[in-house]
N, C-alpha and C positions, 0 to 999 in steps of 0.2 A: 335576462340581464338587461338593465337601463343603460342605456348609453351614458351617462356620468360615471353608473360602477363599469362603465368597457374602459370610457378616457381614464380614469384615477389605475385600473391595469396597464395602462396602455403605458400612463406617465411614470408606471414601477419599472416598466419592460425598459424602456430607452432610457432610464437613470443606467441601468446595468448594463444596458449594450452598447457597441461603438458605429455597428452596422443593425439595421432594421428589416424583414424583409415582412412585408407583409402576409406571407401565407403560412411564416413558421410564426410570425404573430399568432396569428387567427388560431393555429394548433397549438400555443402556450395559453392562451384564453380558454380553448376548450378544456385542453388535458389539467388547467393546472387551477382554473379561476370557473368552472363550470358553464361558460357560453354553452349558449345551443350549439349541437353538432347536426343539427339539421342543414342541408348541401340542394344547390341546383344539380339540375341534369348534368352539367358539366363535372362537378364533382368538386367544386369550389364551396367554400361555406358560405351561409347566406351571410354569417357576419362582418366578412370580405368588406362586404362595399361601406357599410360602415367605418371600421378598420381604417379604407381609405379613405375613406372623408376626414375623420381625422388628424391621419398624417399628413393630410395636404394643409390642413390647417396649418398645424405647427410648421410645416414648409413653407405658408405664406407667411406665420411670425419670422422666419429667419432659424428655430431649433434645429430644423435637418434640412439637407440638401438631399437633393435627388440624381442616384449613383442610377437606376436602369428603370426602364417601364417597358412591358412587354406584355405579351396578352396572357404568359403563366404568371406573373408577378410584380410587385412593383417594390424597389428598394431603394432606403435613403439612411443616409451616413448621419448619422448625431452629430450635431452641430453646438449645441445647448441645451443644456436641461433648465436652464432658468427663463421662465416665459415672461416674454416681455409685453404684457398685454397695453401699452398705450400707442404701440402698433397699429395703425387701421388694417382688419383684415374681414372680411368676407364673417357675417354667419357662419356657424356650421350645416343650417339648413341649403345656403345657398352652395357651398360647398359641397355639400353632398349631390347636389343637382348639376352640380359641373361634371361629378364624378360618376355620376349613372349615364349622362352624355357621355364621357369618353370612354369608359365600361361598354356602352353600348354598340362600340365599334370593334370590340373584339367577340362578340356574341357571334 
């Protein structure tokens, strides 16, 4: 699955939710949108760290705020479904490299 068909699931999932959690994400992409179910040793899906990258996006437009981060998960509260792209925020490539840095402290 491309990461454009992950975000356009991603942006179905938090139209319908009020709270986000990324790893019951990750199991709504696989069980229901066919993501890889391919997992690290830990037993996290590899699609996880995409996933987050992601939602940090829309956490730097202002859509969701961030209710907990921990090394089982990370959740954020919907805030908006309407993206406000004149925003400056980060690439998603450079966001994703922010997010393998702090991933990689819970490793």
């Amino acid at each position: 699955m491309e990461n454009k068909n992950l975000q356009v699931y991603i942006d179905q999932y938090i139209e319908a939710h009020k709270d986000v959690s990324a790893m019951e994400l990750c199991t709504y992409l696989i069980e229901q949108n066919g993501a890889s179910t391919k997992q690290y040793s830990t037993g996290r899906p590899k699609i996880y760290i995409d996933v987050v990258a992601y939602l940090e996006l829309l956490l730097k437009r202002g859509n969701l705020s961030e209710v907990k981060r921990n090394r089982q998960d990370c959740i954020y509260q919907v805030e908006s479904v309407q993206i406000d792209s004149s925003k400056p925020v980060d690439t998603i490539e450079e966001v994703e490299q922010e997010v393998d840095l702090q991933l990689s402290f819970f490793s």
